[in-house]
NULUMZA-419786 format. One record per residue: x, y, z of N, C-alpha, C in turn. Coordinates in steps of 0.2 Angstrom, whole numbers, plus 5000, padded with zeros to 4 digits. Layout:
BEGIN
XYZXYZXYZ/...
//
This chain:
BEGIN
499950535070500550555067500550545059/500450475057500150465051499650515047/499150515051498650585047499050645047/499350675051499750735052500350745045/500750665045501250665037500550685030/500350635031499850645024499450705025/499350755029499250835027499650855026/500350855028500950905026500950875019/501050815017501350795011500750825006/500050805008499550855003499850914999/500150975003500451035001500851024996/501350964997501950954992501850914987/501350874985501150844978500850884973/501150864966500650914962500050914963/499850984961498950984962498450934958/498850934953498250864949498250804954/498750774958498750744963498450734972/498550824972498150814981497550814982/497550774986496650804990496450824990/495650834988495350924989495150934996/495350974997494751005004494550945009/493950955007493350875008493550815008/494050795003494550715005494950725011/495250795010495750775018495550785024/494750815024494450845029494250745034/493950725027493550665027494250605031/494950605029495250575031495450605038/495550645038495950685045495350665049/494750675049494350665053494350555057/494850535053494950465057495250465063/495450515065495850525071495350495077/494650535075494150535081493550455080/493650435070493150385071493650345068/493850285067494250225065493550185063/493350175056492650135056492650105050/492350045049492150035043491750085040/491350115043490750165041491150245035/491550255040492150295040492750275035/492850225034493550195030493250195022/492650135022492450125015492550185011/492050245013492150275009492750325002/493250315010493950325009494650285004/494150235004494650165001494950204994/494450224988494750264982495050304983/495050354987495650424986496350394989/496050344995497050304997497250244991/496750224988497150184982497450234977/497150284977497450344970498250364974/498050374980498550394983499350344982/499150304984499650244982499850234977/499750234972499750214965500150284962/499750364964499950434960500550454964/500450454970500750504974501650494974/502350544975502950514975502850474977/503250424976503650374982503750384987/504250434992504350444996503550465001/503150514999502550535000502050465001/501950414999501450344998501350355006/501950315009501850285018501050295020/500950355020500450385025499950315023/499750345015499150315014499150235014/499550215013499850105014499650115021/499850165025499750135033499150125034/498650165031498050175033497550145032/497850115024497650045021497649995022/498349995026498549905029497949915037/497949965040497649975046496649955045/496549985041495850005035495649905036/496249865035496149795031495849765038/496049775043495849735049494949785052/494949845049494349855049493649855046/493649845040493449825036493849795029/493849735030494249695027494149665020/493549655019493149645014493249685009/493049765012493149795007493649815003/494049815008495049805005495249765000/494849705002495149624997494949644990/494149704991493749714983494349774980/494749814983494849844982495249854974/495149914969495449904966495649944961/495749964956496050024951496150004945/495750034939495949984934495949914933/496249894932496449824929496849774937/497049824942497349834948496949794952/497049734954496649734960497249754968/497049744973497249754980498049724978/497949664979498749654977499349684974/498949704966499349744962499349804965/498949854967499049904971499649904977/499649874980500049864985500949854981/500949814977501649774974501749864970/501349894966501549944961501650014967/501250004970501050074976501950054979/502150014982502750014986503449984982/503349974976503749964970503949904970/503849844972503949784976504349744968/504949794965505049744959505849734960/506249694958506849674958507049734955/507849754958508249814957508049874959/507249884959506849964961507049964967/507249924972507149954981507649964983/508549934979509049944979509350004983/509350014992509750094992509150124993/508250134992507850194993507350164999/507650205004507350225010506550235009/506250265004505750245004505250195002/505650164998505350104995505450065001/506050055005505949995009505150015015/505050105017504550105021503850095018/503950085010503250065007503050015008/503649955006503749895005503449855014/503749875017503749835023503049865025/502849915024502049955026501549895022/501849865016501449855011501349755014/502049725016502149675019501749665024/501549705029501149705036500549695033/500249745027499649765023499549665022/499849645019499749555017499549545022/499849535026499649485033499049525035/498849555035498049595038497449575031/497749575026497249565024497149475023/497649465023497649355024497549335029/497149385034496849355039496149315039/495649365034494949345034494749285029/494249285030494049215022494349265017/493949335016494249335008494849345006/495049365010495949365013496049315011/495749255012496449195014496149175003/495549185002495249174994495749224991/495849264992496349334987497149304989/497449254993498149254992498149164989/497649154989497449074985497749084977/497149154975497249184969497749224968/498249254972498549294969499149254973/499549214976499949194978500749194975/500649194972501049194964501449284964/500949324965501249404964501349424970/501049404976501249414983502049364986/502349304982502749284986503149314980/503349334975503849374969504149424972/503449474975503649534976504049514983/503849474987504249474994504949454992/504949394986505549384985506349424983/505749484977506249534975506349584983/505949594986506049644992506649604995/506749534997507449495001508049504997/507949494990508549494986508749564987/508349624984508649674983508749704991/508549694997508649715003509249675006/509349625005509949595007510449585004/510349594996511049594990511149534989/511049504991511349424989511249394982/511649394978511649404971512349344969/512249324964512949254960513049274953/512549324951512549324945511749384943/511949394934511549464934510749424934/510649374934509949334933510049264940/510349274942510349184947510649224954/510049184957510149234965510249164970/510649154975510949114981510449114985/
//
């Protein structure tokens, strides 16, 4: 089903943004093989995906991400974009900042896609070496995710 939304959605991104051909051909084809062999080379066009695509459109490729982490794990932890590493891709891809998640249906399904995404990659050593080092931008973003998904507020800076 996941591969199936990220084809329709292909259609409906700007074309400076969709997959050509040969990326979706490359991606659809994980139906039949699920592999590290298979994933690695996939990892850049699903970070681009995350980082360019709407907001509402991201889901697919988070999913595939967070899934991608349990099978080749390693390569996920290196993953990265710019100045971006995995962490940042994750936080910026699902908007994981105070006021942005407020009310948007799809931020909360990036968000929570993106939360599962942590726990898979904090499974392995390097996983558990990448939340040592980035602890700090993983527990914020989950915090802004609690604040602005439960409301709970006392003031425009000071949260209960």
């Amino acid at each position: 089903m996941i591969l199936n939304k990220l084809t329709l959605f292909n259609a409906d991104v700007p074309p400076e943004f969709a997959l050509s051909p040969a990326q979706l051909a490359s991606i659809t084809a994980l139906k039949s093989s699920f592999s590290h062999e298979t994933l690695t080379p996939l990892l850049p066009s699903l970070v681009e995906m995350i980082l360019t695509w709407p907001s509402p459109k991201r889901f697919p490729a988070i999913d595939i991400v967070r899934l991608a982490a349990v099978k080749t794990h390693a390569d996920v932890c290196d993953m990265s974009s710019g100045e971006l590493g995995v962490v940042d891709i994750f936080v910026e891809g699902a908007e994981m900042h105070e006021g942005v998640m407020e009310g948007r249906k799809d931020v909360d399904v990036n968000s929570l896609l993106a939360v599962r995404a942590f726990v898979n990659l904090f499974e392995g050593e390097e996983g558990k070496k990448l939340m040592v080092r980035d602890y700090a931008k993983v527990i914020l973003s989950e915090v802004d995710l609690i604040v602005d998904n439960v409301g709970v507020g006392c003031g425009q800076d000071c949260y209960c």
